[in-house]
N, C-alpha and C positions, 0 to 999 in steps of 0.2 A: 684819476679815480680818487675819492675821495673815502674818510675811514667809514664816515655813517653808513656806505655802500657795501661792506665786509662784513662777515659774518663766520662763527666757530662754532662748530657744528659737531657736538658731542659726541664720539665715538666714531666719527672720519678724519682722516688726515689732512692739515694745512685748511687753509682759509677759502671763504667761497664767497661770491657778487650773489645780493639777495635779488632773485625776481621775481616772483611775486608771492604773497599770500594768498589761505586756503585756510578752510575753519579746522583743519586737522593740519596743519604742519605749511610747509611754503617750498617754493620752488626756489631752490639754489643752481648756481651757475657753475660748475668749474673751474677757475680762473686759468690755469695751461690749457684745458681743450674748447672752454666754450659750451661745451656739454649740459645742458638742462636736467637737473632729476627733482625728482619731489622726497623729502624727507619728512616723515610722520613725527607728529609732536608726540606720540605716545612711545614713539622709541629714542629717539632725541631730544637735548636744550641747546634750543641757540645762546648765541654771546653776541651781541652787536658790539665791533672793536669799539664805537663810537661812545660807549656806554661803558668800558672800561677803564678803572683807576687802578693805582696802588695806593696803600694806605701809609698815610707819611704819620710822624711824631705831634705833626699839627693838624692834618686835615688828611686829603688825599690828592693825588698828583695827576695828572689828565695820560691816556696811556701815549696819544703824542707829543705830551711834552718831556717823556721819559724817552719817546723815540727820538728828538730831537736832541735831548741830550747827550743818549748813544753815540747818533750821528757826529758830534762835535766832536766827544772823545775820542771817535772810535781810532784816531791817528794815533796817541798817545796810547789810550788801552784797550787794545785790540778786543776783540769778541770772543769769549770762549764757545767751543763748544759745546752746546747740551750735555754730551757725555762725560763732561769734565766733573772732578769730585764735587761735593758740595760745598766744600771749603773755598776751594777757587773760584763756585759761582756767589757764594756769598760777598766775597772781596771784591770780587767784581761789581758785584751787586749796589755796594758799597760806596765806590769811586762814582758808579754814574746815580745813585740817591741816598748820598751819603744820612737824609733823615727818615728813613723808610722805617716802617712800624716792624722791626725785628720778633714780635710776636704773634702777628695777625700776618706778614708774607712768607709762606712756605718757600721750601724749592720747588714747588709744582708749581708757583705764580713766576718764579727769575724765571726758573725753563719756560714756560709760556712768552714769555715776554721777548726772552733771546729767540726762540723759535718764530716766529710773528715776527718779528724784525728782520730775521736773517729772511724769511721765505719772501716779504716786500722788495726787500732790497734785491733780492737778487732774480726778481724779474722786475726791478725797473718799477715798483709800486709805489716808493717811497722817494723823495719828500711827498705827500698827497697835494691834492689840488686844495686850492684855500677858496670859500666862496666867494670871494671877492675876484680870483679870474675867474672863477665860472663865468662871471657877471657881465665882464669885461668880452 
């Protein structure tokens, strides 16, 4: 699977496979059941993961290359929990982008970010597919 294929869907839990659009909203997929429903734009915003950064001191950071960073650390420093204080997710935060814009990323963007990582990873979503094996 690939990120551009993911999608966050305001006000439901975890991440969904987009399929298809509809001039009112689009058909999302479940990723655990496979399950098709339709979610209305007028009660939801999507987030396409492939469309999200964080904001760094210079510019902004691609969100898998923050995933990839995780990835590398994660031996040395382990992942906290969501429910962990906000001190420890900002430390955290910290080690894996040490130049993140400390003014513009809340803790509602680290907990995103740990959430989304941890829910890939732990069904096997992550590393993503690179277009180049698609190709292959």
């Amino acid at each position: 699977m690939k990120i551009d294929e993911l999608i966050h869907v305001s006000g439901l839990p975890g991440l969904y496979k987009i399929g298809a659009s509809r001039n009112n909203g689009i058909i999302i997929e479940d990723i655990d059941t496979g399950k098709s429903r339709f979610a209305s734009m007028r009660k939801h915003q999507f987030t396409p993961l492939g469309t999200v950064a964080i904001y760094t001191e210079d510019d902004a950071e691609e969100l898998t290359k923050v995933f990839d960073t995780i990835e590398v650390k994660a031996g040395d420093t382990p992942v906290p929990s969501v429910k962990s204080s906000s001190e420890i997710l900002f430390e955290y935060f910290k080690k894996i982008l040490p130049n993140y814009d400390r003014e513009q990323v809340l803790i509602s963007d680290i907990k995103k970010v740990i959430k989304w990582y941890t829910f890939l990873k732990d069904r096997s979503l992550y590393p993503f597919e690179s277009s180049s094996e698609e190709e292959e």
